[in-house]
FIVO-558863 format. One record per residue (C-alpha): residue in three letters; x, y, z; chain; residue number from 1. Coordinates in nm, 3 decimals. Each point is the difference from the previous one (the first is absolute). Layout:
BEGIN
<node rest="ALA" x="X" y="Y" z="Z" kette="A" nr="NUM"/>
...
//
This chain:
BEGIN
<node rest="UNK" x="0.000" y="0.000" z="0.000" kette="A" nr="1"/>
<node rest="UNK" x="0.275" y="0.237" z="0.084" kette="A" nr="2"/>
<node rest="UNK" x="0.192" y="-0.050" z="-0.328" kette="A" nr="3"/>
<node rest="UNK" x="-0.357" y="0.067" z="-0.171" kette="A" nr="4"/>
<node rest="UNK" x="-0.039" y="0.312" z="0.157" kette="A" nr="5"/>
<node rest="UNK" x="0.358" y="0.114" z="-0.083" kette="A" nr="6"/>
<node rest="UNK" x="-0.061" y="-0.078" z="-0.358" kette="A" nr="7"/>
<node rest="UNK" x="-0.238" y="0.221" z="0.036" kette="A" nr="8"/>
<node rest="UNK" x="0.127" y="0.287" z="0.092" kette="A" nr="9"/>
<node rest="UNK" x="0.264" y="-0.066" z="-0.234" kette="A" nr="10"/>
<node rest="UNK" x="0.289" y="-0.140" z="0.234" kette="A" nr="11"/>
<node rest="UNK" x="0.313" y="-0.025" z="-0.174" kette="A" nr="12"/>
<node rest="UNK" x="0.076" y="-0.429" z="-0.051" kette="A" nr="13"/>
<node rest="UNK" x="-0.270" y="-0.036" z="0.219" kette="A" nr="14"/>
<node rest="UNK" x="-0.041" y="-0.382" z="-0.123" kette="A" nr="15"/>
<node rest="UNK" x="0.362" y="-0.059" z="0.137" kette="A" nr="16"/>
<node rest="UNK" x="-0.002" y="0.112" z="0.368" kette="A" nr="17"/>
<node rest="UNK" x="0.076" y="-0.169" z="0.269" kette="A" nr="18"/>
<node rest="UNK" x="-0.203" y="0.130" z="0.284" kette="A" nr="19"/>
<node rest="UNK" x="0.095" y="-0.137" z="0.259" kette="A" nr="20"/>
<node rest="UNK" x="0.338" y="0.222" z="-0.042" kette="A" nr="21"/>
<node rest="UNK" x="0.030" y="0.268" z="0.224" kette="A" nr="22"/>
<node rest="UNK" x="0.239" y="0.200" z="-0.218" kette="A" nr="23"/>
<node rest="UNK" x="-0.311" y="-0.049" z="-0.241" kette="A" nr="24"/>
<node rest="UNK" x="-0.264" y="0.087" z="0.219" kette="A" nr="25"/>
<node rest="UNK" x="0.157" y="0.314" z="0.055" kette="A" nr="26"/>
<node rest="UNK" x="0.069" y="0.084" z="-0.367" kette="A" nr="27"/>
<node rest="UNK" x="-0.380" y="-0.046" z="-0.063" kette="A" nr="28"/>
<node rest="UNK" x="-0.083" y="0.204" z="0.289" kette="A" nr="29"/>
<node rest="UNK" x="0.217" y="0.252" z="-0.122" kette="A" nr="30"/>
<node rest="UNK" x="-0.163" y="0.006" z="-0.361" kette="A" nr="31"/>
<node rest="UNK" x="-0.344" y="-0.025" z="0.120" kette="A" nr="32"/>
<node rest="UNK" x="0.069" y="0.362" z="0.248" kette="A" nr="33"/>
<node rest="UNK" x="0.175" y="0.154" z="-0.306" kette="A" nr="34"/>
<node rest="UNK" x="-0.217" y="-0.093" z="-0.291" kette="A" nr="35"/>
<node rest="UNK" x="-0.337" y="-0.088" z="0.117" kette="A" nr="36"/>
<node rest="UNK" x="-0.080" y="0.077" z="0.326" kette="A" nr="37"/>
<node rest="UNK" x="0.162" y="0.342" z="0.077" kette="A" nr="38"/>
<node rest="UNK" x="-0.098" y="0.064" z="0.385" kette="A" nr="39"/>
<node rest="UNK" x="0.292" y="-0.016" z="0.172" kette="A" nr="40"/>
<node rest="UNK" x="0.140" y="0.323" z="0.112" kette="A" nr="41"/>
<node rest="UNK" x="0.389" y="0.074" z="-0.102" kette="A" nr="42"/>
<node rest="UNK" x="0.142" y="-0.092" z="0.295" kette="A" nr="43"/>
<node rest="UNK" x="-0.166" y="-0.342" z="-0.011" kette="A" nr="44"/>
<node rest="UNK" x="0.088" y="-0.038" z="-0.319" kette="A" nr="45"/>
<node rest="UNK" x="0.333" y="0.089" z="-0.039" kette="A" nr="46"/>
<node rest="UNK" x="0.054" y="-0.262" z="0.269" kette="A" nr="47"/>
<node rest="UNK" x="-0.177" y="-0.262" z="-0.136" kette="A" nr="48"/>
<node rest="UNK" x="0.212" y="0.050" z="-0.331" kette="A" nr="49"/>
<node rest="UNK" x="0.325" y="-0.110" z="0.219" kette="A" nr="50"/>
<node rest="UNK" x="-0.083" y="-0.350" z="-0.033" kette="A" nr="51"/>
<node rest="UNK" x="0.282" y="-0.125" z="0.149" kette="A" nr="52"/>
<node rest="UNK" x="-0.004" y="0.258" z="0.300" kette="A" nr="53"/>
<node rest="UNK" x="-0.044" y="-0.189" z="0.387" kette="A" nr="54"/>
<node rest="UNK" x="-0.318" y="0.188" z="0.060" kette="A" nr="55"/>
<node rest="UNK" x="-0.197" y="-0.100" z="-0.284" kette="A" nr="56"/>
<node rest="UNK" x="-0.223" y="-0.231" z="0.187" kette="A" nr="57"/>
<node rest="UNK" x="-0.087" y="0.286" z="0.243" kette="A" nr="58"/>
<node rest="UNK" x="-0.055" y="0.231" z="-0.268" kette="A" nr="59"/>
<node rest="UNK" x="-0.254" y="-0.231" z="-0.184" kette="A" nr="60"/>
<node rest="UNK" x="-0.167" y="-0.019" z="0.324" kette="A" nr="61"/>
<node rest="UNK" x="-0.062" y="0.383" z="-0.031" kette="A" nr="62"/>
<node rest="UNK" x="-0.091" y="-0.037" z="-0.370" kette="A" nr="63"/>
<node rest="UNK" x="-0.262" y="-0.244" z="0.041" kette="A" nr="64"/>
<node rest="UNK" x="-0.156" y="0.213" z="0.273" kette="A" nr="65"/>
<node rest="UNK" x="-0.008" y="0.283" z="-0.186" kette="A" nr="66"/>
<node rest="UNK" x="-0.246" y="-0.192" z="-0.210" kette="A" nr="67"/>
<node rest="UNK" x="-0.214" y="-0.129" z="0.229" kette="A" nr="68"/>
<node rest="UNK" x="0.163" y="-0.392" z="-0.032" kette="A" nr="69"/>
<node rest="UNK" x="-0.152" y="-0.233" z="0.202" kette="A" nr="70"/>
<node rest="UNK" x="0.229" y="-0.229" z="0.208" kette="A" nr="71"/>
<node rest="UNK" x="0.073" y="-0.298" z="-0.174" kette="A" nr="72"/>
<node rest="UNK" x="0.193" y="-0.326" z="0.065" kette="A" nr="73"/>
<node rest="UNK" x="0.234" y="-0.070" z="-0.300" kette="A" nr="74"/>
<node rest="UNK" x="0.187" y="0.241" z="-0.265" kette="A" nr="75"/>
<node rest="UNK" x="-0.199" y="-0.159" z="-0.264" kette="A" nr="76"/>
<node rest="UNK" x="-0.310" y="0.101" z="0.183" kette="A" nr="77"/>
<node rest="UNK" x="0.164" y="0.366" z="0.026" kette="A" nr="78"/>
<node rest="UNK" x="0.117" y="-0.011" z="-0.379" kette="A" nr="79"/>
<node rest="UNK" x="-0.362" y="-0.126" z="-0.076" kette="A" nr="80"/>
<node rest="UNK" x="-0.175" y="0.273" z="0.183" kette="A" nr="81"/>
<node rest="UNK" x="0.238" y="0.267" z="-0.188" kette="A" nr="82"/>
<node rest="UNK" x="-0.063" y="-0.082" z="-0.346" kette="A" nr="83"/>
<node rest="UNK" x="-0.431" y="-0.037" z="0.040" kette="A" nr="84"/>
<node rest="UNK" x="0.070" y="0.366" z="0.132" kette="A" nr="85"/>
<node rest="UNK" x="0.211" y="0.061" z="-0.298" kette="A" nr="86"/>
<node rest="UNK" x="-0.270" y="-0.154" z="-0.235" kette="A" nr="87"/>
<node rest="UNK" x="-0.259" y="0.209" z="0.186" kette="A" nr="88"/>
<node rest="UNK" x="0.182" y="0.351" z="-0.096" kette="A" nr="89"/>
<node rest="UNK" x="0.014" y="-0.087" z="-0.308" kette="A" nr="90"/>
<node rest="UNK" x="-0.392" y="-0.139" z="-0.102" kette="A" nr="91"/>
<node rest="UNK" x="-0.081" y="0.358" z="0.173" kette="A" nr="92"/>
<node rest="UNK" x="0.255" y="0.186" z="-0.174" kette="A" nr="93"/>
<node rest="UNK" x="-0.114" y="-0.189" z="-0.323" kette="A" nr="94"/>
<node rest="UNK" x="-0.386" y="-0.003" z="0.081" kette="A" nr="95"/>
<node rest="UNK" x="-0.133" y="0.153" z="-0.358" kette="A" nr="96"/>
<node rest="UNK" x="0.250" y="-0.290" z="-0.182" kette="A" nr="97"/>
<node rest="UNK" x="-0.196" y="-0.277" z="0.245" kette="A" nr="98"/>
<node rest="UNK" x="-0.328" y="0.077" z="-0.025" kette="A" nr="99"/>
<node rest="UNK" x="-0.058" y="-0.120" z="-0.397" kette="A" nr="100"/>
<node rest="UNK" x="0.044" y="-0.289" z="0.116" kette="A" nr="101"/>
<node rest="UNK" x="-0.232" y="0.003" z="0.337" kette="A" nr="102"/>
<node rest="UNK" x="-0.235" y="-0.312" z="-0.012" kette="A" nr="103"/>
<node rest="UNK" x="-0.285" y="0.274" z="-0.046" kette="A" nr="104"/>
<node rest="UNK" x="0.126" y="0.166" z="-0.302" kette="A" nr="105"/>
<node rest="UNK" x="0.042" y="-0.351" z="-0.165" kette="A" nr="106"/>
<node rest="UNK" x="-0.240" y="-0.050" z="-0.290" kette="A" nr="107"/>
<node rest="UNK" x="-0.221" y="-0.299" z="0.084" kette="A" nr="108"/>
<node rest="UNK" x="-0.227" y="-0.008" z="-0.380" kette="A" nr="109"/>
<node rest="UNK" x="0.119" y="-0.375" z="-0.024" kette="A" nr="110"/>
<node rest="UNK" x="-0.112" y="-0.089" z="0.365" kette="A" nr="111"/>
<node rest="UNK" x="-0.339" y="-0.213" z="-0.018" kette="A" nr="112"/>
<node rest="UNK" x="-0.290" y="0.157" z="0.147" kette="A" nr="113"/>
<node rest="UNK" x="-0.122" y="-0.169" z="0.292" kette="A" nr="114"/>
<node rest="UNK" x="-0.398" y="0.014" z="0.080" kette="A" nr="115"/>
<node rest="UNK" x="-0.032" y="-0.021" z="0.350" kette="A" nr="116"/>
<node rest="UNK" x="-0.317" y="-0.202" z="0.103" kette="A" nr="117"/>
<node rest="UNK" x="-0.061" y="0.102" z="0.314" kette="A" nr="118"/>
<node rest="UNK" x="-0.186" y="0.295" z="0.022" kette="A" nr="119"/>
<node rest="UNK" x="0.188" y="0.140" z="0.298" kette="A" nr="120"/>
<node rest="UNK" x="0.296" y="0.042" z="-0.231" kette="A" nr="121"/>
<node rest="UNK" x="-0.167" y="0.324" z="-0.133" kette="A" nr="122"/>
<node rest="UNK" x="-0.058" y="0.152" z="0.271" kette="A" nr="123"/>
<node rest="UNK" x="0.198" y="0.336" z="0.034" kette="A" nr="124"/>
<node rest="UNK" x="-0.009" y="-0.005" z="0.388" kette="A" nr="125"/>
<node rest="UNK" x="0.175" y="0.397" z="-0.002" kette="A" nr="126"/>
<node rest="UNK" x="-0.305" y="0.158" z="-0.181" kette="A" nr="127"/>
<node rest="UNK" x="-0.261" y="0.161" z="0.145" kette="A" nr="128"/>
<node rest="UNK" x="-0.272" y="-0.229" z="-0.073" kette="A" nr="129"/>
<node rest="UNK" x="0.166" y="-0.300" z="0.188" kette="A" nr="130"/>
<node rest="UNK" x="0.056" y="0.238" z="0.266" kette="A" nr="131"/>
<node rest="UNK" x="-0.364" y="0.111" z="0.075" kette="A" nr="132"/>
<node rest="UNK" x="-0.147" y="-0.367" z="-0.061" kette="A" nr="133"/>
<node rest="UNK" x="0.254" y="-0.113" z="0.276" kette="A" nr="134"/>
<node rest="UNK" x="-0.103" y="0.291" z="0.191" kette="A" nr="135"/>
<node rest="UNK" x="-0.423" y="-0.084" z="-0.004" kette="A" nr="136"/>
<node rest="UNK" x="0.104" y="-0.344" z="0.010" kette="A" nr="137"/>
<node rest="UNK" x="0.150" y="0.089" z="0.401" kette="A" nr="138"/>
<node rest="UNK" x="-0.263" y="0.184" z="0.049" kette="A" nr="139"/>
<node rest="UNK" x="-0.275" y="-0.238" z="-0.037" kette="A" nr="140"/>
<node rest="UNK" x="0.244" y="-0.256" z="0.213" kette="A" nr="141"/>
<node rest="UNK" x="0.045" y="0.307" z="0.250" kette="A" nr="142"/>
<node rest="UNK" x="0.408" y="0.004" z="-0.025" kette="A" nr="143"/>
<node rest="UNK" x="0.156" y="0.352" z="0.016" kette="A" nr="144"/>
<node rest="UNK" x="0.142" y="0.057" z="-0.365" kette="A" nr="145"/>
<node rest="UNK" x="0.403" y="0.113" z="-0.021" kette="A" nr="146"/>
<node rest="UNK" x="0.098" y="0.206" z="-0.185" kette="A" nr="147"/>
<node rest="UNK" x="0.171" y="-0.269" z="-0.237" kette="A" nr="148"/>
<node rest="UNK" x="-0.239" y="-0.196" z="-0.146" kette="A" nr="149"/>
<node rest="UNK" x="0.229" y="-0.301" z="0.021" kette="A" nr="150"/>
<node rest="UNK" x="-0.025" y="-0.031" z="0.349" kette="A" nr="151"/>
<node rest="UNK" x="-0.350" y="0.055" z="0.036" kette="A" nr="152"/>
<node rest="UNK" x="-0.002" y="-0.287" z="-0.217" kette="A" nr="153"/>
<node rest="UNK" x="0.168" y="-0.203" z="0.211" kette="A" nr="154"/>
<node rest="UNK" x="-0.270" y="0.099" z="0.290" kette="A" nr="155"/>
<node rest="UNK" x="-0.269" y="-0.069" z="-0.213" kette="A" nr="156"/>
<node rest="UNK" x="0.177" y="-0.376" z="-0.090" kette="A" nr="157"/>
<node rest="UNK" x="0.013" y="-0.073" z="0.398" kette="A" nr="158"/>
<node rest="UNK" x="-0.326" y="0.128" z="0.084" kette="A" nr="159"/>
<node rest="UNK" x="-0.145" y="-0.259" z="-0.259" kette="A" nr="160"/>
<node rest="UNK" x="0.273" y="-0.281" z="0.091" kette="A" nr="161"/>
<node rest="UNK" x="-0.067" y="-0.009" z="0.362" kette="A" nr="162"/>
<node rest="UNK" x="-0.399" y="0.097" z="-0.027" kette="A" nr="163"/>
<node rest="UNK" x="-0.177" y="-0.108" z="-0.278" kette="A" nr="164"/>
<node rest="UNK" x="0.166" y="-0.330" z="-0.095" kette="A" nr="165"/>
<node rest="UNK" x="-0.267" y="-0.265" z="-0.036" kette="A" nr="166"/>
<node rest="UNK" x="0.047" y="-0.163" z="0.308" kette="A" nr="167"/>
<node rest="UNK" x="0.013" y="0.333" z="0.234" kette="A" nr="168"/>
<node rest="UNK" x="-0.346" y="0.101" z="-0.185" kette="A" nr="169"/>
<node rest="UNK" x="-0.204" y="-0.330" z="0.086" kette="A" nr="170"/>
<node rest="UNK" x="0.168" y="-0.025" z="0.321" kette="A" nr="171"/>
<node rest="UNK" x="0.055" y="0.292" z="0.168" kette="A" nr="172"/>
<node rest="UNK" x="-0.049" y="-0.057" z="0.351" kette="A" nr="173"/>
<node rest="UNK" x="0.344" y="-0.235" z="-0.030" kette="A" nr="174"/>
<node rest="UNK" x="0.165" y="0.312" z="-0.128" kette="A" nr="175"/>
<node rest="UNK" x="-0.122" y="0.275" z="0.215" kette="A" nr="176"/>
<node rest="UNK" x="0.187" y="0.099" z="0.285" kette="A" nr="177"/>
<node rest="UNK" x="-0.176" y="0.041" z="0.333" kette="A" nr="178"/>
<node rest="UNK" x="0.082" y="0.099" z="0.353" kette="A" nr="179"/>
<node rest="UNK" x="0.126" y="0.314" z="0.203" kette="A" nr="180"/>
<node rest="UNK" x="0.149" y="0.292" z="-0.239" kette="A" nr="181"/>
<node rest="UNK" x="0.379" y="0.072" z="0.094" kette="A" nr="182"/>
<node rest="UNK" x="0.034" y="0.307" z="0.202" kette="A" nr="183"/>
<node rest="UNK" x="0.291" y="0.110" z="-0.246" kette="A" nr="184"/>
<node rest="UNK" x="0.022" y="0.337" z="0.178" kette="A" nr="185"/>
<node rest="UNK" x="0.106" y="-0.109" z="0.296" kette="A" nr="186"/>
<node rest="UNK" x="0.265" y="-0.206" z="-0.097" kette="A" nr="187"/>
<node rest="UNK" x="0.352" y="0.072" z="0.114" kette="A" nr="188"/>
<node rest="UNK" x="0.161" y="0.078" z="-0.347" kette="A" nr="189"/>
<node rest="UNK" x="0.338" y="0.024" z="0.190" kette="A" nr="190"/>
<node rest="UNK" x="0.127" y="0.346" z="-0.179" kette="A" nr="191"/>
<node rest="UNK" x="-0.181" y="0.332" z="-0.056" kette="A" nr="192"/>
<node rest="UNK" x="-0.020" y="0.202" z="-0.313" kette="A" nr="193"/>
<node rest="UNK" x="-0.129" y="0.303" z="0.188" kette="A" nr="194"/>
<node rest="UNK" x="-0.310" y="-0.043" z="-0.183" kette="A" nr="195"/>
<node rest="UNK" x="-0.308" y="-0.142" z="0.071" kette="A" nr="196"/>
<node rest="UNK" x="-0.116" y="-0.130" z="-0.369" kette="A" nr="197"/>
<node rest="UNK" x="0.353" y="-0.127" z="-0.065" kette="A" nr="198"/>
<node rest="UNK" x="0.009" y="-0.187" z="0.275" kette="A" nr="199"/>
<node rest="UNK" x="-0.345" y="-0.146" z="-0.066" kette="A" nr="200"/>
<node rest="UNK" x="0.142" y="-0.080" z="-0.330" kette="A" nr="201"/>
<node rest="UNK" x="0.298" y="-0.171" z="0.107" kette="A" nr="202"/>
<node rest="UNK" x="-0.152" y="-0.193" z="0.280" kette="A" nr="203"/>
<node rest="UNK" x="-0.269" y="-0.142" z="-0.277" kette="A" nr="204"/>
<node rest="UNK" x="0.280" y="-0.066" z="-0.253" kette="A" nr="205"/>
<node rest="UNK" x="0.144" y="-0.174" z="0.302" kette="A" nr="206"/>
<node rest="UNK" x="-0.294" y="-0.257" z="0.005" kette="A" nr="207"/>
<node rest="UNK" x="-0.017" y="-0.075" z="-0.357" kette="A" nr="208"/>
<node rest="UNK" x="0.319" y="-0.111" z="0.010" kette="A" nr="209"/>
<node rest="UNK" x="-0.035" y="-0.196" z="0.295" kette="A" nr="210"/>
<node rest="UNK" x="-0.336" y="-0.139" z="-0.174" kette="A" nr="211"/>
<node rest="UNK" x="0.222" y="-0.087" z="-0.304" kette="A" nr="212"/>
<node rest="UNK" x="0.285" y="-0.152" z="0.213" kette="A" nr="213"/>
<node rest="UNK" x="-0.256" y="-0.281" z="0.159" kette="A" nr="214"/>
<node rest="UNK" x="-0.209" y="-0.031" z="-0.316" kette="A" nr="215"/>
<node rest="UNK" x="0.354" y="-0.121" z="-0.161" kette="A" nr="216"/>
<node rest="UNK" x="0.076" y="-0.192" z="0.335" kette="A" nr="217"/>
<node rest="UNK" x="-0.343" y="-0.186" z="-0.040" kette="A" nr="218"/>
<node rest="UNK" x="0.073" y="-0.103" z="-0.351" kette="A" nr="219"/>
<node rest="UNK" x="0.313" y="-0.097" z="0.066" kette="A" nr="220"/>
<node rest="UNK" x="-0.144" y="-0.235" z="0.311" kette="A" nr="221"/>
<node rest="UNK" x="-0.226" y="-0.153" z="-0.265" kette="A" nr="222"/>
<node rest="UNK" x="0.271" y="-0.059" z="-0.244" kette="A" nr="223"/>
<node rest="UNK" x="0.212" y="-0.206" z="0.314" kette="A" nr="224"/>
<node rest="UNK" x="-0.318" y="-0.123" z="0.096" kette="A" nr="225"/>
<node rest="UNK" x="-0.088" y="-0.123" z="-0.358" kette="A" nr="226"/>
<node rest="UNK" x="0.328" y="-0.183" z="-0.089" kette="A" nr="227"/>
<node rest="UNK" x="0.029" y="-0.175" z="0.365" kette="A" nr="228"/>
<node rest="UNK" x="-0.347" y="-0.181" z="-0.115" kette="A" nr="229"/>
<node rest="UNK" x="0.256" y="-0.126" z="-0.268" kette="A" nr="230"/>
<node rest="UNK" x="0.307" y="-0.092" z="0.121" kette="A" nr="231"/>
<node rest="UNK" x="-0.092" y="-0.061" z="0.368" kette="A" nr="232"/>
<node rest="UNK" x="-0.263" y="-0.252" z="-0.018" kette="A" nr="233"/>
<node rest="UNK" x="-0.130" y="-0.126" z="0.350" kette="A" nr="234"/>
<node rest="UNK" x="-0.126" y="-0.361" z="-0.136" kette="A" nr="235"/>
<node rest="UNK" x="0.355" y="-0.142" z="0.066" kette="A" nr="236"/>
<node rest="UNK" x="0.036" y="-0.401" z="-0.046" kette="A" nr="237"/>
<node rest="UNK" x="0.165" y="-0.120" z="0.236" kette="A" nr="238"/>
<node rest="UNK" x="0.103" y="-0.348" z="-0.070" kette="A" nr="239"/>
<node rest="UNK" x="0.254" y="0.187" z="-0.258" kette="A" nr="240"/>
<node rest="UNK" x="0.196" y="0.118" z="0.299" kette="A" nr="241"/>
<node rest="UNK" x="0.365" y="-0.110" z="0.011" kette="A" nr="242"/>
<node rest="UNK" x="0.236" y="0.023" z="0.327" kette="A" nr="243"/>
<node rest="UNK" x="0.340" y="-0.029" z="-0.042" kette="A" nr="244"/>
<node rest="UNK" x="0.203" y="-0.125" z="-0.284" kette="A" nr="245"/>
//
């Protein structure tokens, strides 16, 4: 990948190097600074151009901060990390060149034309027509519309899933929860936000979550629950018992 990327950007021999050279690694770093990436300042630079100078490492160390490197573990990861920069300064340097050849700009006339069945397909779900249809839609199900229809949508979806499934319609005393309504307000939330609806807010986003937590524990219970009926059959025989060897 390297030795792509220095082909590139036009790397003298770049077939031929031996990376793994640190005399190389800092010729390339030096030709990268002076012909590519140009954001070192001069005193940097100058240094970095002594290749064979004892505080070259300590230098580079400077260099790559400069330029926002992360910390990496290997040169190669270093060298790697210098030349997608490289490549980067020069797309955006380059941008009018690139963009004939941007996957939208490509002429698509021999492409076959797909007719999609499904009628959702056509939907445009930005205009406004989808927008008010989702909004009435809430409306008659009584869910506050946002201002993005796309998440209304998804209210609308879980009002119907957990609602007016077939099962929760002809049976809805199974589904319909009874009892004593949680005195939220009183709850210790534990922190204040100086302010009474936030808090009100948090402590109910509080209990959703913990509603969500034990609806996932009770599934998961049932899942145990489910393959223990498989492997851990109580009907045990016996007479195939063995004891010792």
């Amino acid at each position: 990948m390297s030795k792509r990327l220095l082909n590139a950007l036009e790397y003298p021999q770049a077939d031929s190097l031996n990376l793994n050279d640190p005399i190389t690694f800092k010729k390339i770093v030096v030709w990268l600074e002076t012909n590519r990436i140009k954001r070192a300042p001069p005193n940097i630079f100058n240094a970095l151009k002594n290749i064979n100078g004892g505080d070259w490492d300590n230098v580079f160390i400077k260099y790559k901060d400069g330029l926002g490197c992360p910390v990496l573990e290997t040169k190669l990861e270093e060298l790697q990390w210098l030349l997608g920069y490289a490549v980067q300064i020069a797309t955006s340097a380059n941008r009018n060149l690139y963009l004939k050849y941007a996957v939208e700009n490509i002429q698509t006339t021999n492409a076959p034309t797909v007719v999609a069945e499904n009628p959702l397909d056509k939907l445009d779900f930005r205009s406004k027509e989808f927008a008010n249809g989702i909004n009435e839609l809430a409306k008659i199900l009584k869910v506050v519309p946002h201002p993005d229809p796309l998440i209304t949508l998804r209210a609308v979806r879980k009002v119907i899933t957990n609602r007016m499934a077939p099962d929760r319609v002809e049976n809805p005393q199974k589904y319909i929860v009874e009892g004593t309504p949680f005195p939220f307000q009183e709850a210790d939330l534990g922190f204040d936000l100086n302010d009474p609806v936030l808090n009100n807010a948090a402590k109910i986003l509080r209990m959703l979550y913990i509603h969500d937590v034990r609806d996932l524990q009770t599934k998961a219970n049932e899942l145990i629950v489910a393959a223990q009926s498989v492997t851990a059959n109580p009907k045990t025989d016996t007479r195939l018992g063995k004891v010792g060897f």
